[in-house]
N, C-alpha and C positions, 0 to 999 in steps of 0.2 A: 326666388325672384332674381338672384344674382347670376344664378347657373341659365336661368331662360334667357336672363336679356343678353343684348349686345354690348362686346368689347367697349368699354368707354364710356357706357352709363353712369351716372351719377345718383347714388343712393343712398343720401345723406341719415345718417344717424340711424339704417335699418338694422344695425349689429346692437348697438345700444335698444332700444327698443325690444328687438326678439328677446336680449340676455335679461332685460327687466319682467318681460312677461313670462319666461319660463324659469328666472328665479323665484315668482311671486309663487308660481304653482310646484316648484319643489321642495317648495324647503320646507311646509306641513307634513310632505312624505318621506323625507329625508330624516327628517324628526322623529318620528313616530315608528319607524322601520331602523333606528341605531347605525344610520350608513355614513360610511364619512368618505366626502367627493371631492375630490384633487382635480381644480382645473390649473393648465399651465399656459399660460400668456407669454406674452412679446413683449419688447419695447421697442415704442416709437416715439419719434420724434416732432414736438408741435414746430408749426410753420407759423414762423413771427415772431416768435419769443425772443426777447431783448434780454429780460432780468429774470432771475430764477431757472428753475432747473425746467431746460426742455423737453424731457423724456418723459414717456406719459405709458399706460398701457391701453390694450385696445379693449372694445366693448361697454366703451362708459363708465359711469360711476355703479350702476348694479350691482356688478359683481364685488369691486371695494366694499361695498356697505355691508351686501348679504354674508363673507365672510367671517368665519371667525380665526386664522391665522392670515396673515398674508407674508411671502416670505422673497425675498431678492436674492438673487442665485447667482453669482459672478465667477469665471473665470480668470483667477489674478496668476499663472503661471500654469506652463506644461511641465510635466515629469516627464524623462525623457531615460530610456535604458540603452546609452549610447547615442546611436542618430535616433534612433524609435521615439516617436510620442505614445508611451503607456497611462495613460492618465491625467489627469489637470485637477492642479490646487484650486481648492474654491473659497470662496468667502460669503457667508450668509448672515444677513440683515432680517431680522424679523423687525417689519413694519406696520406689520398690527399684530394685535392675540389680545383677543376676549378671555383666556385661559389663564393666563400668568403675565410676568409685567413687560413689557415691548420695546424694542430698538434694543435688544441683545444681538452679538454678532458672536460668530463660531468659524472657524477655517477647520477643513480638511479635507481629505484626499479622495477622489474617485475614478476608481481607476478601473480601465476600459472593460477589462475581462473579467473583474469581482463586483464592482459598484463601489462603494464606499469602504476605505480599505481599516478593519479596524486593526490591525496592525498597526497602522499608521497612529490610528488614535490611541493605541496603549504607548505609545515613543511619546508623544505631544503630551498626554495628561501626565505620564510619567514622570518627565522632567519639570515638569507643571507643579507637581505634588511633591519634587524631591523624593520620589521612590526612585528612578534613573538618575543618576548623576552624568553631570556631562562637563566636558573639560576640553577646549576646542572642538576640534572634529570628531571626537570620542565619546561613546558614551558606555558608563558602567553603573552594574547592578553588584549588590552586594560586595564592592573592591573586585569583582571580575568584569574583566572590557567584554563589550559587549558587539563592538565591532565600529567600525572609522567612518562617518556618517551616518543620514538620518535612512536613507535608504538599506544599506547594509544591517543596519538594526531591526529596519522592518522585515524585511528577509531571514534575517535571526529568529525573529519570532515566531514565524510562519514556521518552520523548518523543528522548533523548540513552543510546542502549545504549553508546555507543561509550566516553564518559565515565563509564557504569556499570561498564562492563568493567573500566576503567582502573582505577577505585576497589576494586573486586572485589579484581583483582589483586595490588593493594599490602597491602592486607587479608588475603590471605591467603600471603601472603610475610611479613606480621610476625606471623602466626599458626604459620607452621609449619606451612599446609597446603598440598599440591598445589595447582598451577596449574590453575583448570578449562579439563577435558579431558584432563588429562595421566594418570589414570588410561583414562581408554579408549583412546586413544594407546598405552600403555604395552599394555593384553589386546590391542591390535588387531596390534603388531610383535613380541609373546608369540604370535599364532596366524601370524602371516605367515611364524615362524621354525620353525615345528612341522611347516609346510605340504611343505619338501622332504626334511623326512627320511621322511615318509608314502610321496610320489615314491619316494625309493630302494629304499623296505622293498617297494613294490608292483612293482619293476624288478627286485628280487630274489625275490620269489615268482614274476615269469613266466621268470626265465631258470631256476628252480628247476624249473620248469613243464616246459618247453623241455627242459633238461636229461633231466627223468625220460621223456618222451616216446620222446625221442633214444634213449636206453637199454633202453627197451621194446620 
C-alpha cells in the first residue's frame, strides 16, 4: 500500500499492524520447523518526549513481545590502521532473553574484512582471566612480551594460532567452558555409538525377514 500510493501519504500504524499479523502466523512455523529468525531494526526518535528516553524502534510493540533475545548494538569507537577506518568497537546491551538473565553488556571488535575479530577477544578475556599480563602498553604471556599494544597483540595472534590456542584454552578452563571442539567431539562419539545398534536392529529385521519367508 506504501509502494502504490503517493509521496506524502499518511499511513498511520500500517507497519505495526502488518509486523503483528505476520508474527502471529509465524511463530507456530517457526516453532515447529527449529528455525531461529534474526530481524534487525533501527532507532528512532519519539516527537515530544520531554522525560525518559526518546529512542524507540520501529514496527510496534509486536515484534518486542514476540521475541525471545533482543539485543542493542552500538558503535562506541573506530579502529583505525593509521588514517584507515578497519573496523569499530562495539558495545552490546542485551534487553530481553527469555533464555538466560538480561541487561548483560559485552564490548568487542568488528572488523570490516573478518566480522567479529576473535583475536581481539582472546587479548580482552585474556587479561580478563590474568592468563595475558599487561603492564602499560605491553602485554606478556608466560614472562615473554607479547607485543606494545592492544592491536599489535592482536596481530601476534593471528600470525601465531598456536599461542592463540593456548591462550584460548586457559581462558576457557577458568571460564567454565568446554574445550574447543570438545563439543563436536562429544555429537561425533554420541553418533559413532548410535551407529551399531541401527546394525543390529537392521540384522534383526533380515533374519525377521528370513524367518517369515522360511515359514511361508
Amino acid at each position: 500500500a506504501e509502494i502504490e500510493g503517493e509521496m506524502g501519504d499518511s499511513l498511520p500504524g500500517l507497519q505495526a499492524r502488518l509486523m503483528s499479523q505476520a508474527l502471529r502466523k509465524l511463530t507456530a512455523s517457526i516453532n515447529k520447523s527449529n528455525t531461529l529468525v534474526i530481524f534487525i531494526n533501527q532507532i528512532r526518535m519519539k516527537i515530544g518526549v520531554m522525560f525518559g528516553n526518546p529512542e524507540t524502534t520501529t514496527g510496534g510493540n509486536a515484534l518486542k513481545f514476540y521475541s525471545s533475545v533482543r539485543l542493542d548494538i552500538r558503535r562506541i569507537e573506530s579502529i583505525k590502521d593509521g588514517q584507515d577506518v578497519t573496523g569499530s568497537r562495539v558495545r552490546v546491551k542485551v534487553v530481553k532473553n527469555k533464555m538466560a538473565p538480561p541487561f548483560r553488556q559485552a564490548e568487542f571488535d568488528i572488523m570490516f574484512a573478518e566480522g567479529i575479530s576473535k583475536s581481539g577477544e582472546i587479548v580482552d578475556m585474556g587479561v580478563e582471566k590474568r592468563v595475558v599480563e599487561k603492564a602499560g602498553a605491553w602485554y606478556s604471556y608466560k614472562g615473554e612480551r607479547l607485543g606494545q599494544g592492544r592491536e599489535a597483540v592482536r596481530d601476534f595472534l593471528k600470525t601465531n594460532p598456536a599461542i592463540a590456542r593456548e591462550i584460548e584454552g586457559k581462558v576457557r578452563e577458568l571460564a567454565g567452558l568446554p574445550a574447543r571442539g570438545a563439543d563436536k567431539k562429544a555429537d561425533a562419539k554420541e553418533a559413532k555409538d548410535e551407529k551399531p545398534e541401527r546394525k543390529v536392529e537392521s540384522r534383526q529385521d533380515e533374519k525377521r525377514g528370513h524367518s517369515a519367508r522360511a515359514t511361508t
